[in-house]
C-alpha positions in Angstrom: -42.0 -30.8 105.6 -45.3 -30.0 107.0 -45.9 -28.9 110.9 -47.9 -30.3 112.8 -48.7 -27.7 116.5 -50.5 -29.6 119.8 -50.6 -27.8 122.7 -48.5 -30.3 125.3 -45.4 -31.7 124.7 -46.8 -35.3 125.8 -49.4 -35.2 123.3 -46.8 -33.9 120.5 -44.4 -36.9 121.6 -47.8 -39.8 121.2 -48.2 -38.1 117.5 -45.0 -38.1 116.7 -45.2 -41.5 116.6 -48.2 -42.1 114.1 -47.0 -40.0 111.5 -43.5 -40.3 108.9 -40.8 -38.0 108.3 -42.6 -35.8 106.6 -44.4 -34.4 109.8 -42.7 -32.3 112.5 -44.7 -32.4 115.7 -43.9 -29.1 118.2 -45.7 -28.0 121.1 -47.1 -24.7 122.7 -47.2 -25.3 126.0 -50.9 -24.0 126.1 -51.2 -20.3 125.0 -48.8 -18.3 123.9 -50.2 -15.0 124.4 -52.7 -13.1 126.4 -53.6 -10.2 127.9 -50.7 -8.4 129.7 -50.6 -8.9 133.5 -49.1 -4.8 134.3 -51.5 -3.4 132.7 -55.5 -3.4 131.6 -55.2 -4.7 128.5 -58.3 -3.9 126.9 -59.7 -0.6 124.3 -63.1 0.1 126.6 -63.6 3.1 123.8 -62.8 0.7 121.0 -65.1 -1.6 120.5 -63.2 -3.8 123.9 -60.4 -4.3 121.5 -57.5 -6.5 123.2 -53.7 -5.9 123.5 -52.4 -9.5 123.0 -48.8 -9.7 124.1 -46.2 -12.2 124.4 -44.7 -13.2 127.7 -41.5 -13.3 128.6 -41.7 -16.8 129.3 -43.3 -18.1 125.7 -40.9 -16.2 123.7 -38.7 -18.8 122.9 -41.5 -21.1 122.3 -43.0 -18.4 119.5 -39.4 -18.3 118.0 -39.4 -22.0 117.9 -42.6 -22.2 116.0 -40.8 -19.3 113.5 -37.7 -21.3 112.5 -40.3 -24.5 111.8 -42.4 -22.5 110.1 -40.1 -21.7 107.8 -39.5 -25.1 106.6 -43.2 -25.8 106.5 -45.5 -26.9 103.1 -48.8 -27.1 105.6 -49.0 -26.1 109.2 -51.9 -28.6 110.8 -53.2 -26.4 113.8 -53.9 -29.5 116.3 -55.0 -27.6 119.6 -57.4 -29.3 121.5 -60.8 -29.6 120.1 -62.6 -26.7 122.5 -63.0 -22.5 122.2 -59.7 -22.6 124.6 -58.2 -24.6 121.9 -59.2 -22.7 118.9 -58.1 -19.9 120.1 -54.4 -21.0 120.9 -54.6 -22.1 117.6 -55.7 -18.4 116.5 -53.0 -16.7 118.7 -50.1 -19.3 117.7 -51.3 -18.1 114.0 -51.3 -14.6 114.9 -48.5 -14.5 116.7 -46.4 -16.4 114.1 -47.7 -14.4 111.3 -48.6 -17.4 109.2 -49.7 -17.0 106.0 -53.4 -18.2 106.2 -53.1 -20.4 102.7 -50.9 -22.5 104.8 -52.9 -23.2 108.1 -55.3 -26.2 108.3 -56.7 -27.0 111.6 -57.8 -30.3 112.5 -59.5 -31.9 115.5 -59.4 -35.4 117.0 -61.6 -36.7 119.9 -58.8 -39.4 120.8 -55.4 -39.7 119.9 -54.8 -43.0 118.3 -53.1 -43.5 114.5 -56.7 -44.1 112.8 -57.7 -40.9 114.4 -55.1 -39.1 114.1 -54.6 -39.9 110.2 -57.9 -39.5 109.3 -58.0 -35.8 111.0 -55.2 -34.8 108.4 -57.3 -36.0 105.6 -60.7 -33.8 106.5 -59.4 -30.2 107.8 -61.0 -26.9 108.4 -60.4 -23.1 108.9 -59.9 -22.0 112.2 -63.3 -21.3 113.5 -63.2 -17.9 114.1 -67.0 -17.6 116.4 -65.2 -20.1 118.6 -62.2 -17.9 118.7 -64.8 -14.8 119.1 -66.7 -16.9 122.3 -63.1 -16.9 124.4 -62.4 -13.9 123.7 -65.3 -12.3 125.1 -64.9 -14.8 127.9 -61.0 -13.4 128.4 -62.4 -10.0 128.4 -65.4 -10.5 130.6 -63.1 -11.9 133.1 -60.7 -9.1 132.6 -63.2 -6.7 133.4 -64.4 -8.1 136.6 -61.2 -8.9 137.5 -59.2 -5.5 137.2 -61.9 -3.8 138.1 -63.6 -5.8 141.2 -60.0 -6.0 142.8 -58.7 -2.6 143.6 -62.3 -2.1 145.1 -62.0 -5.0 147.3 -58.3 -3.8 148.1 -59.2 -0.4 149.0 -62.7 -1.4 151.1 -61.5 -4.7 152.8 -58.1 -6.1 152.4 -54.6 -5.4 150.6 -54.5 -8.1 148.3 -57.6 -9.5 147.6 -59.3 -10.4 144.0 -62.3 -11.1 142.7 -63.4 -13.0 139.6 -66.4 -13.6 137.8 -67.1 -16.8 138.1 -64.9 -18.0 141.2 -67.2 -15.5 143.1 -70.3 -17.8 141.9 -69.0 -20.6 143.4 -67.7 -19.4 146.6 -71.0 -17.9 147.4 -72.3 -21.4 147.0 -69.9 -22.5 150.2 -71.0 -19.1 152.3 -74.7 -19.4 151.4 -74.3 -22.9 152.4 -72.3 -21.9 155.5 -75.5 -19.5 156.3 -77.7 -22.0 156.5 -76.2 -24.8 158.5 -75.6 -21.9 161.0 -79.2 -20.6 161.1 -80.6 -24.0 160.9 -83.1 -25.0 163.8 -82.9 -29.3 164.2 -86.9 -30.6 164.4 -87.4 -33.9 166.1 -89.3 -36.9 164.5 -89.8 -40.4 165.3 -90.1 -44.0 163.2 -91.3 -46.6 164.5 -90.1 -49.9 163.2 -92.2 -53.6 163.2 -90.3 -57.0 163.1 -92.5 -59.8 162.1 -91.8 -63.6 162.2 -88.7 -62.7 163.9 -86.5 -61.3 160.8 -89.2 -59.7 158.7 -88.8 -55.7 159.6 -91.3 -53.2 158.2 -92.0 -49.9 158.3 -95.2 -48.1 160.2 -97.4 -46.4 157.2 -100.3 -45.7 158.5 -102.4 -45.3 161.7 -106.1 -44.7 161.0 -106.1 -44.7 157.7 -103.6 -41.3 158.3 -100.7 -41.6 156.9 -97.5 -41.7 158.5 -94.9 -38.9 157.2 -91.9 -37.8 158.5 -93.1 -35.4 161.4 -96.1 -37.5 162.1 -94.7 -38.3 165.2 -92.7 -35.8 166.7 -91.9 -36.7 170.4 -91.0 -39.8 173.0 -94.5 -39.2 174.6 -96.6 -40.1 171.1 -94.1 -42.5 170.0 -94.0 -44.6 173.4 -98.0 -44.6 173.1 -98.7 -45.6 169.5 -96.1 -48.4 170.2 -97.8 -49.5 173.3 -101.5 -49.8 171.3 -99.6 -51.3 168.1 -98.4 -54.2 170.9 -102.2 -55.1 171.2 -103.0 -55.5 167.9 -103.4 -58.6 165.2 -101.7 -58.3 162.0 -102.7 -59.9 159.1 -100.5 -59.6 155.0 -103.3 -57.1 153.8 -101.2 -57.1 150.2 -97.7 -58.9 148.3 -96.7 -57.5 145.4 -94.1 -59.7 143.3 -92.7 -58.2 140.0 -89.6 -57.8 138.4 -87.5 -54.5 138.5 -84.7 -53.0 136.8 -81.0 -51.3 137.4 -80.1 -50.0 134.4 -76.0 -48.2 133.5 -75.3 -44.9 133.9 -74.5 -42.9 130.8 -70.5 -42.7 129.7 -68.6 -39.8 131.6 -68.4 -36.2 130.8 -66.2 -34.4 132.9 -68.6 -33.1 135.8 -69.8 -36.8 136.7 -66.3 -38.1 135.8 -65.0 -35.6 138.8 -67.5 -36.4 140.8 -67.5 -40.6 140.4 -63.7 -40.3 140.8 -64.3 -38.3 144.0 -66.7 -40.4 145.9 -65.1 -43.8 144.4 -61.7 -43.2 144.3 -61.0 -40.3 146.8 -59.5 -37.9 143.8 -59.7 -34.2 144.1 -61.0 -32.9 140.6 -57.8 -31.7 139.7 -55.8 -35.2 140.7 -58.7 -36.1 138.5 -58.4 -33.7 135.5 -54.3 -34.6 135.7 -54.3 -38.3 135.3 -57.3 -37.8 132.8 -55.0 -35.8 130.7 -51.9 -38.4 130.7 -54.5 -40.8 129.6 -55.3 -39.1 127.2 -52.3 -38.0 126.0 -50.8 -41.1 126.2 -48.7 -43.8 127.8 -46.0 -46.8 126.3 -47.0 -49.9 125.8 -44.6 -51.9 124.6 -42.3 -49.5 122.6 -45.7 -47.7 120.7 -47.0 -44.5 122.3 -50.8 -45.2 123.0 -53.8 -42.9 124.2 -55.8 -44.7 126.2 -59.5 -42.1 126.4 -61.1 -39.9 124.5 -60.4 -36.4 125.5 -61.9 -35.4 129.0 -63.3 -31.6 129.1 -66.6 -32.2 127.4 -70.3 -31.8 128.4 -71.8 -34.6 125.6 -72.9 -37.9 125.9 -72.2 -38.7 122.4 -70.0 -42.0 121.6 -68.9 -43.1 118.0 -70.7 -46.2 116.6 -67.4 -48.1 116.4 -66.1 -48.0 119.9 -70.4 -49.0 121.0 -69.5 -52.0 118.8 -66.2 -52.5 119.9 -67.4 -53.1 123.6 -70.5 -55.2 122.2 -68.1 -57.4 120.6 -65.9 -57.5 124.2 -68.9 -58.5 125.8 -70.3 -61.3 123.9 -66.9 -62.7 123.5 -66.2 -62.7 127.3 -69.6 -62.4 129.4 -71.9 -63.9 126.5 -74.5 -63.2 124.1 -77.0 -62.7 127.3 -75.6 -60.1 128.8 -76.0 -58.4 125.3 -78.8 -56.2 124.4 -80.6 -56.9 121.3 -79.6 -53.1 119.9 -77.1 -50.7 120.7 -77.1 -48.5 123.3 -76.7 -44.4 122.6 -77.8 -41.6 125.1 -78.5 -38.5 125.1 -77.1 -34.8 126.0 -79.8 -33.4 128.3 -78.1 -30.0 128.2 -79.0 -27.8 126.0 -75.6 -26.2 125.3 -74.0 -29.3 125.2 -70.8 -29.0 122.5 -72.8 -32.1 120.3 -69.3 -32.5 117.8 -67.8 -33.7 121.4 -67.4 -37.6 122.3 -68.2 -38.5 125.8 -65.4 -40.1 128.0 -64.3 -43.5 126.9 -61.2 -46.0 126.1 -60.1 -45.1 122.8 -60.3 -49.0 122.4 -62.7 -51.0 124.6 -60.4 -54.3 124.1 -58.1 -52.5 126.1 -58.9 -54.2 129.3 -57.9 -52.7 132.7 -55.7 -55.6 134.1 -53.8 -55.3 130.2 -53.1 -51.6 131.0 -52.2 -52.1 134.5 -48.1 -53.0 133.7 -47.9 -49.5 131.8 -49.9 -47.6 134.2 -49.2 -46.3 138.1 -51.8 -46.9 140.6 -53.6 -44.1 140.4 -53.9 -43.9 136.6 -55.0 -47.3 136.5 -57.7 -47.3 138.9 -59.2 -44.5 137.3 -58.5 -45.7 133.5 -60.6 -48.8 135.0 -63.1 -46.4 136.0 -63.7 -44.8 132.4 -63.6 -48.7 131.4 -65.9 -49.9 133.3 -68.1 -46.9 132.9 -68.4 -47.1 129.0 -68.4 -50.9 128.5 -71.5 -51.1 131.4 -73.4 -48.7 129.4 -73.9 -51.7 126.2 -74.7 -54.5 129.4 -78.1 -55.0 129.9 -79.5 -53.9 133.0 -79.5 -55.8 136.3 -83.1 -57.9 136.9 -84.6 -58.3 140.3 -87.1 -59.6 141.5 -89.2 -57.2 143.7 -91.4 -57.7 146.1 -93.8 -55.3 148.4 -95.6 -56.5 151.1 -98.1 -54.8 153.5 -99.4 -55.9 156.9 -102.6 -54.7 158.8 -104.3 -54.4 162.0 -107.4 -52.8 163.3 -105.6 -49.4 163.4 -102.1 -49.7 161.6 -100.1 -50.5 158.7 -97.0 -51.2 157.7 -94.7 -51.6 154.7 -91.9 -53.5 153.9 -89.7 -54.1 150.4 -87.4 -56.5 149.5 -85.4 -57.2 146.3 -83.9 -60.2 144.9 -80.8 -60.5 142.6 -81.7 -62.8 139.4 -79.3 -61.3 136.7 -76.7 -59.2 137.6 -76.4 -57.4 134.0 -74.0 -54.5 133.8 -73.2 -55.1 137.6 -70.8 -57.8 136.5 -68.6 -55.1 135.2 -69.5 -52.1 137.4 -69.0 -53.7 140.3 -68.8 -50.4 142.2 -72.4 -50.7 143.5 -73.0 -52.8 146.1 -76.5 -54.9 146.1 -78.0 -56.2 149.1 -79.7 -59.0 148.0 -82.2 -60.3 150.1 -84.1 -64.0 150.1 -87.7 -63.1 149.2 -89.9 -64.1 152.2 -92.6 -66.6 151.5 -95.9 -65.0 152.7 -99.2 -65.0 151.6 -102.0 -62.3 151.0 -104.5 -62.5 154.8 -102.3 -65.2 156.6 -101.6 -64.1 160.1 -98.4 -62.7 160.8 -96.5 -62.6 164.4 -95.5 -59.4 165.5 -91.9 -59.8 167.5 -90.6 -56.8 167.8 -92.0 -53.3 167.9 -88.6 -50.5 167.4 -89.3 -46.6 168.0 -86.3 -44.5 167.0 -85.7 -41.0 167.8 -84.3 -38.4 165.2 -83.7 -34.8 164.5 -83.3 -33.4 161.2 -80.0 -32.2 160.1 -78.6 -29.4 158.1 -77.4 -29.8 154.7 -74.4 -30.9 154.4 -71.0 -28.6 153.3 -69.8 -29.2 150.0 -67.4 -31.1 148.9 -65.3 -30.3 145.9 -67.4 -33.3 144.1 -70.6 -31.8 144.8 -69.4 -28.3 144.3 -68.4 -29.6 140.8 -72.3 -30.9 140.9 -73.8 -27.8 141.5 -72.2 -25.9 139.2 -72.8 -28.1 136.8 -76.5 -27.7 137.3 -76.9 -24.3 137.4 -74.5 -23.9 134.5 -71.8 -22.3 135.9 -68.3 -22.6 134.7 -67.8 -25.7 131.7 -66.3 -28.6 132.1 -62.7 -27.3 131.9 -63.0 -24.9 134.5 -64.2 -26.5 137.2 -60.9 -27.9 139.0 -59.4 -24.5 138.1 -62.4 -22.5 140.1 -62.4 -24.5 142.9 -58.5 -24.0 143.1 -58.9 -20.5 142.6 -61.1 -19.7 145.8 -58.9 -22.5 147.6 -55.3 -20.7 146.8 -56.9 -17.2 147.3 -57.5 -18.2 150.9 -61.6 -17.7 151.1 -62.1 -21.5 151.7 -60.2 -24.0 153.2 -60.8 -28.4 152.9 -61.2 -30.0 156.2 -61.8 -33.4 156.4 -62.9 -33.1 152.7 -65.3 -30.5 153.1 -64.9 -26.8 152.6 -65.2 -24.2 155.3 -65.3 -20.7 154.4 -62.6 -18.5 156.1 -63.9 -15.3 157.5 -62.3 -13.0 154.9 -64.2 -15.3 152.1 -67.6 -14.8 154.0 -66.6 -10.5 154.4 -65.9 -10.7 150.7 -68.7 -12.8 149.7 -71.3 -10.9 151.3 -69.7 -7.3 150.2 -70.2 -8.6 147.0 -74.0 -10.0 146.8 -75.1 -6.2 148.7 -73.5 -4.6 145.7 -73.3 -6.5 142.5 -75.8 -9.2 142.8 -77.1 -8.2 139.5 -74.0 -9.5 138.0 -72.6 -12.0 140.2 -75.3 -14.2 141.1 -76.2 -17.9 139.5 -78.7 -16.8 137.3 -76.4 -14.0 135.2 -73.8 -16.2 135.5 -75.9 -19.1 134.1 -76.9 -16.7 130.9 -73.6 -15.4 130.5 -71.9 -18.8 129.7 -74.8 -19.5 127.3 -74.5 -16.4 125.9 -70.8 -17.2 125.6 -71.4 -20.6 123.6 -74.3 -18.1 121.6 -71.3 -16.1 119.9 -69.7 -19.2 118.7 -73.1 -20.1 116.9 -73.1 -16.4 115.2 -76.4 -16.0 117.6 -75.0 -12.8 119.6 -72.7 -10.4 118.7 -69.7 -10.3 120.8 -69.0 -6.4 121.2 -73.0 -5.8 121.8 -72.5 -8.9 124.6 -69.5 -6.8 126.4 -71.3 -3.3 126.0 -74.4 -4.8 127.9 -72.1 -6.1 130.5 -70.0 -3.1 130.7 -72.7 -0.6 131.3 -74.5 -2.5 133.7 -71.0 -3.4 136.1 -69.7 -0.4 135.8 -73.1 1.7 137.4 -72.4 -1.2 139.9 -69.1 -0.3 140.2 -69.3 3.2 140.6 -71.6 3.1 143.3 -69.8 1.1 145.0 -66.9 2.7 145.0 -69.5 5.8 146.5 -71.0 3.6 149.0 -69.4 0.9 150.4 -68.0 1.2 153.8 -64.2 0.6 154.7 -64.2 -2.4 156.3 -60.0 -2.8 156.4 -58.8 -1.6 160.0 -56.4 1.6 160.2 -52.7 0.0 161.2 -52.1 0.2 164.7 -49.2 2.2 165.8 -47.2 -0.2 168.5 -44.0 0.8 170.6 -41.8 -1.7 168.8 -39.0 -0.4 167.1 -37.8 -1.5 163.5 -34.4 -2.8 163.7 -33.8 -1.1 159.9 -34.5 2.1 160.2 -35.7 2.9 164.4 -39.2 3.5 163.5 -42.1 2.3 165.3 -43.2 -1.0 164.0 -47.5 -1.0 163.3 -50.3 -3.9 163.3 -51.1 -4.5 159.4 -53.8 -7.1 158.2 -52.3 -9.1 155.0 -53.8 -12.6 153.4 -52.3 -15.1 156.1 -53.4 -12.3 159.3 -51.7 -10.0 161.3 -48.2 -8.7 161.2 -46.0 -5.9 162.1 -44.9 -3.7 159.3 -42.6 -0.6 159.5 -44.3 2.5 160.0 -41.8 4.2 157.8 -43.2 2.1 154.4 -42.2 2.4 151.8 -39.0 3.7 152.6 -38.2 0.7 154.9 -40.1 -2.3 154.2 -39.2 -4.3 157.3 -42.4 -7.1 158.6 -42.1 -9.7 161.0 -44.7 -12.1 162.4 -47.3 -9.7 165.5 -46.6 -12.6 167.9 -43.1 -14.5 168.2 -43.9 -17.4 170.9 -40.5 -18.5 172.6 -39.7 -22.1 173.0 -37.0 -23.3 175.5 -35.7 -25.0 172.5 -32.4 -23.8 171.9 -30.7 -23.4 168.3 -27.7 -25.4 167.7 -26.4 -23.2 166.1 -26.1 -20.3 168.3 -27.7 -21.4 172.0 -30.6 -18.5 171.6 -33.9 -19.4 172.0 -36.3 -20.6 169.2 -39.4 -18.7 167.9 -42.2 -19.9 166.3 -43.0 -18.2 163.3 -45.3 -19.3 161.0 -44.7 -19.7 157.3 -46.9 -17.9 154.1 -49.5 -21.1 153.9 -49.6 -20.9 157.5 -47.8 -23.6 159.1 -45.8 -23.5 162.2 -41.8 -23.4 162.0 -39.3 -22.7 164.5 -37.3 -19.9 164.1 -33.7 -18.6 165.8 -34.5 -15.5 168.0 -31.3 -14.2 167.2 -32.5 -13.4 163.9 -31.2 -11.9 161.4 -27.4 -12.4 162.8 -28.4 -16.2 163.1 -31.0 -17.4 160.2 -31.4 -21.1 161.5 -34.8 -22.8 161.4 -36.2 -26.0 161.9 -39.8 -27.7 161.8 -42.1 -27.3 164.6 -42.0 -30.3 166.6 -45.6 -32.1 166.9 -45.0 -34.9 169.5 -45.6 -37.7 167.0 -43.8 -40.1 165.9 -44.1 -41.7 162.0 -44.9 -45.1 162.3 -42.7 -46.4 160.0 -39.3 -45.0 160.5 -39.5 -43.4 164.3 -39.1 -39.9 162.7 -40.8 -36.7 163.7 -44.3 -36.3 162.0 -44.6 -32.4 160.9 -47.4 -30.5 160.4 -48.0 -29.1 157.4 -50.5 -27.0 155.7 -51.3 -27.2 152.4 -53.5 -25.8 149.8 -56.3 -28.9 150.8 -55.9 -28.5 154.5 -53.5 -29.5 156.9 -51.9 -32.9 156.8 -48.2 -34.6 158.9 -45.7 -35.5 157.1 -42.2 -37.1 158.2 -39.3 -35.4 159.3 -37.2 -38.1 157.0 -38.7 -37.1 153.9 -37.6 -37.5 151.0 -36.2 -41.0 152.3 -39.6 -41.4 154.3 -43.0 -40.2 152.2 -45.4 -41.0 155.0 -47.9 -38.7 155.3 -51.1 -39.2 157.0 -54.4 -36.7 157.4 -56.9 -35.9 159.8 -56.2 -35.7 164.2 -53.9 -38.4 165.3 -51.8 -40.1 167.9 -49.5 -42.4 169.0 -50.9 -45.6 170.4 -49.8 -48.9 169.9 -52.5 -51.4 168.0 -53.1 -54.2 169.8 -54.5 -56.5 166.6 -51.1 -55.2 164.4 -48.4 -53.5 166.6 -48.8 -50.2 164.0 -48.3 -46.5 166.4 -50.6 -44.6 164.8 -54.3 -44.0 165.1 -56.5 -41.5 163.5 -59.6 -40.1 164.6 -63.0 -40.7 163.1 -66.7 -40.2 164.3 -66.7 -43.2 165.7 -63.7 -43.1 167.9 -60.0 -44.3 166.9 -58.9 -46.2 164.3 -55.5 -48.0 163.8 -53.9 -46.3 160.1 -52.4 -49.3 158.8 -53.9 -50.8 155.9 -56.0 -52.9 155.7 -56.3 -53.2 159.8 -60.0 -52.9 161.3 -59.0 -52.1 164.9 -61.1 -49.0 166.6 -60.2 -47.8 169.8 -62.9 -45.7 171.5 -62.6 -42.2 172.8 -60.8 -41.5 175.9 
């Protein structure tokens, strides 16, 4: 028998299914060991040796493994295919203690049978530089990590925790924060001109000056220049006809996949990352276990010559030999630490249409395994043709521009049909005829801050400046999320006040390390040990020596920003003694003075309702829960324990029950009381109103004023 070791137990049921009896398929459930959590972990005085161990949890797994080991002729080490793979693979090795003649490893960029089988027929050794680059990563993080903490503990906050690169990327969101608030709007003015009635055009020039953006920069110059444009004769000084281009997009990697999904289909990255992975692991289709992409952390635009000719194939057969280009299309990696042996994102088989997969799939794996469809198969379309044209018109003192463009071939657009054209009708005008002016249209505006991030462009910028790889970034965005320095509202994050404190406390004393530019190196120099250009202990030492002078003064110099308790006259109902004002992660509470002896905390502030408890007639409370939503509480507690949901007002619109408010981890949302009977849940401010147009009860609010939330209804209330 030989063994065969994945990592998920989906991916280990899919393979199964390709190879005979003479293969056992297990799982790992990702790694199996790792640094201990109770303790450091890691020999600073011996060359940053690590202390693997095995948790409590994985145990059974690693004995598992042991018994089919046992049994085993060849173990086939099939983690996936990046340094996080290879070194499970290592550790499940390690841990084991396999005998090294026996262990192959082997690799797969999609997990079909032809893949699959021909993986087992071209193995390697476990590549030990890969294993090497995570575990100076794992190290690196420990060290900022176990170290950065208890200092942020002892100067700010009980509780909080810093991390290497999680700091990176929520001083992205402060810095950002810093300068919408310091941000000054400037006021500019365009000015608009409609000819022969629907021709409109932009103002360019006025004396031969041209016209930027703060040319004109109040109601006073604006009202005049329109005034003396009114006088003037206009003439087509110039028209420009040629044809233009729209060409594909490259296939995914995982930062523009995130992104696409996000703006397109309204996925977080980690909704994203999930159903990416159940793609790829793979789904039933008619009794046979089937993955449907290639796999979806990787940072290269590489695609294999067969799949680029299985789509070219697709698309002469069902679009036609025009919308084929005469050569195949391949693209490539701009990064320069691009993992090149990686595939970009694609269907493992381009015949694999969308509506084929739709039976198998759920609604939101189908729309975005139509996504990674569409993407790859537009990329061998040839590009959308147009044809252009530019006209200018001119007076005595002014000019003005004006571009149109004209759909002839729509190209890769008849798949992606994401983008929306606006196709215009060419008008008919010729170079010096006389043009009528109809319309002359002055329009105020004030420049505007940049905008917060989203978690899509988050994922975008740290993309750019290199921070994090592609299977990190859902992870570090719901790192700084869960550790409360940033919350989502209305898809945008805000940083929380204990996230700008933190932020800030770091970049005064360890912006040598934590900034994007160290970062930036670090990674590369991460992805530098796994090509043998960097040694990994002379990597750490550098690090070390710098962080810990860092550290140290710190330590010396930083002020205590974390308030004494506060002694209040409320007694503990444990032990008698006076209760005090503590500062934990979700605010204020009142802790017993006596701790750690007595351990007693309730909430600082216990609003009474004139609800009463039906189970006792006292009065509720409202409390609030750990994430911070409201809850009513009896105020007989702890001889009566009742509680019930806080009670909003609202009503759900499709069973009449109570809508609750909850908060979660992406911001606040209401929910129904019914659940799990009723699921509807609804985000953003709402109320109860009915629609006129549909007879739905709910509205929610938007910028411009309130719109009915049933599907597919277009009704807009305005403000009240």
């Amino acid at each position: 028998m030989d063994l065969v070791i994945v990592e998920s137990p989906a991916k280990a049921k899919t393979i199964t299914k390709f190879l005979g009896k003479k293969y056992k398929v297990t799982a790992s459930y990702g790694h199996i060991r790792d640094l201990p959590k109770t303790s450091f972990g890691v020999d600073m005085e011996n060359d940053f040796k690590p202390k693997y161990v095995v948790s409590k949890d994985k145990r059974p797994i690693v004995n598992s493994i042991k018994q089919l080991y046992k049994d085993a002729d060849t173990v086939y080490i099939a983690t996936d295919e990046d340094r996080e793979g290879e070194a499970i693979g290592w550790h499940i090795v390690n841990a084991v203690k396999m005998n090294k003649d026996k262990i192959k490893r082997i690799v797969f960029h999609e997990i079909t049978k032809s893949a699959i089988l021909a993986s087992i027929k071209s193995p390697r050794d476990i590549d030990m530089d890969m294993v090497s680059s995570q575990e100076a990563r794992r190290i690196l993080d420990r060290i900022v990590g176990y170290k950065l903490s208890p200092l942020l503990s002892k100067k700010i906050r009980r509780g909080l925790s810093a991390g290497r690169v999680q700091s990176v990327a929520l001083k992205f969101i402060v810095d950002r924060e810093d300068e919408i608030n310091n941000f000054n709007p400037q006021e500019y003015w365009s000015i608009n001109l409609i000819f022969e009635k629907t021709i409109e055009s932009v103002l360019s020039k006025i004396d031969g000056n041209t016209v930027d953006k703060f040319f004109i920069q109040n109601k006073k110059d604006a009202d005049a220049i329109v005034k003396a444009i009114k006088e003037e004769d206009f003439v087509v000084k110039s028209s420009t006809k040629r044809k233009t281009y729209k060409r594909p997009d490259p296939p995914f990697i995982t930062s523009t996949l995130q992104v696409t999904a996000s703006g397109l289909l309204g996925f977080s990255p980690k909704k994203t990352m999930r159903i990416a992975q159940k793609l790829y692991e793979g789904v039933d289709i008619d009794k046979t276990r089937v993955g449907l992409i290639t796999y979806m952390r990787t940072d290269s635009f590489n695609t294999s010559s067969e799949a680029v000719n299985s789509a070219r194939d697709f698309i002469a057969n069902a679009l036609g030999s025009n919308y084929l280009p005469e050569k195949a299309k391949f693209y490539k990696t701009k990064s320069k630490i691009a993992q090149e042996a990686h595939e970009a994102i694609r269907p493992t088989d381009p015949k694999r249409l969308p509506d084929m997969m739709k039976p198998y799939l759920n609604s939101d794996e189908y729309r975005l395994y139509s996504l990674i469809w569409k993407r790859f198969v537009a990329t061998q379309i040839k590009p959308a043709t147009f044809n252009s044209l530019a006209l200018t018109f001119k007076s005595d003192r002014f000019e003005a521009k004006a571009n149109f463009r004209e759909l002839v071939f729509d190209g890769y657009l008849k798949i992606w049909d994401y983008t929306k054209i606006e196709n215009a009708t060419l008008p008919s005008l010729t170079k010096n005829s006389s043009v009528s002016l109809t319309k002359v249209l002055p329009k105020q505006h004030f420049t505007e801050p940049p905008p917060r991030y989203t978690e899509a462009s988050l994922v975008k910028e740290m993309e750019k400046n290199s921070i994090g790889r592609p299977s990190t970034y859902a992870s570090i965005i719901d790192t700084i999320i869960s550790r409360g320095y940033v919350v989502l509202k209305e898809k945008k994050f805000y940083p929380e006040e204990i996230g700008i404190v933190t932020s800030k406390i770091l970049d005064e004393f360890f912006a040598e390390v934590i900034n994007v530019k160290f970062t930036s190196k670090m990674e590369n120099d991460l992805d530098r040990i796994a090509k043998q250009e960097i040694d990994k202990v002379k990597l750490l030492a550098s690090f070390y020596n710098k962080f810990k002078v860092l550290l140290d003064n710190a330590y010396k110099n930083m002020k205590t920003i974390k308030p004494e308790p506060e002694m209040t006259d409320i007694k503990c109902e444990k032990c008698g003694a006076n209760m005090v004002i503590r500062e934990g992660r979700f605010g204020k509470f009142l802790a017993c003075s006596n701790y750690p002896k007595c351990k007693n905390t309730k909430p600082l502030k216990e609003d009474e309702t004139d609800i009463k408890c039906e189970k006792c007639g006292a009065n509720m409370v409202v409390k609030y829960s750990k994430k911070g939503s409201k809850f009513l509480a009896c105020s007989n507690y702890p001889d009566c324990k009742n509680t019930k949901p806080f009670p909003t007002g609202l009503k759900c619109p499709l069973c009449g029950g109570d809508l609750i408010e909850y908060n979660a981890k992406r911001g606040k949302f209401f929910g129904c009381s019914n659940y799990p009977d009723c699921k509807f849940t609804v985000r953003g401010e709402v109320k109860n109103s009915k629609c006129p147009k549909c007879g739905y009860t709910l509205f929610v609010k938007k910028k411009d004023g309130w719109h009915c939330a049933a599907k597919g209804c277009d009704y807009i209330e305005n403000d009240e």
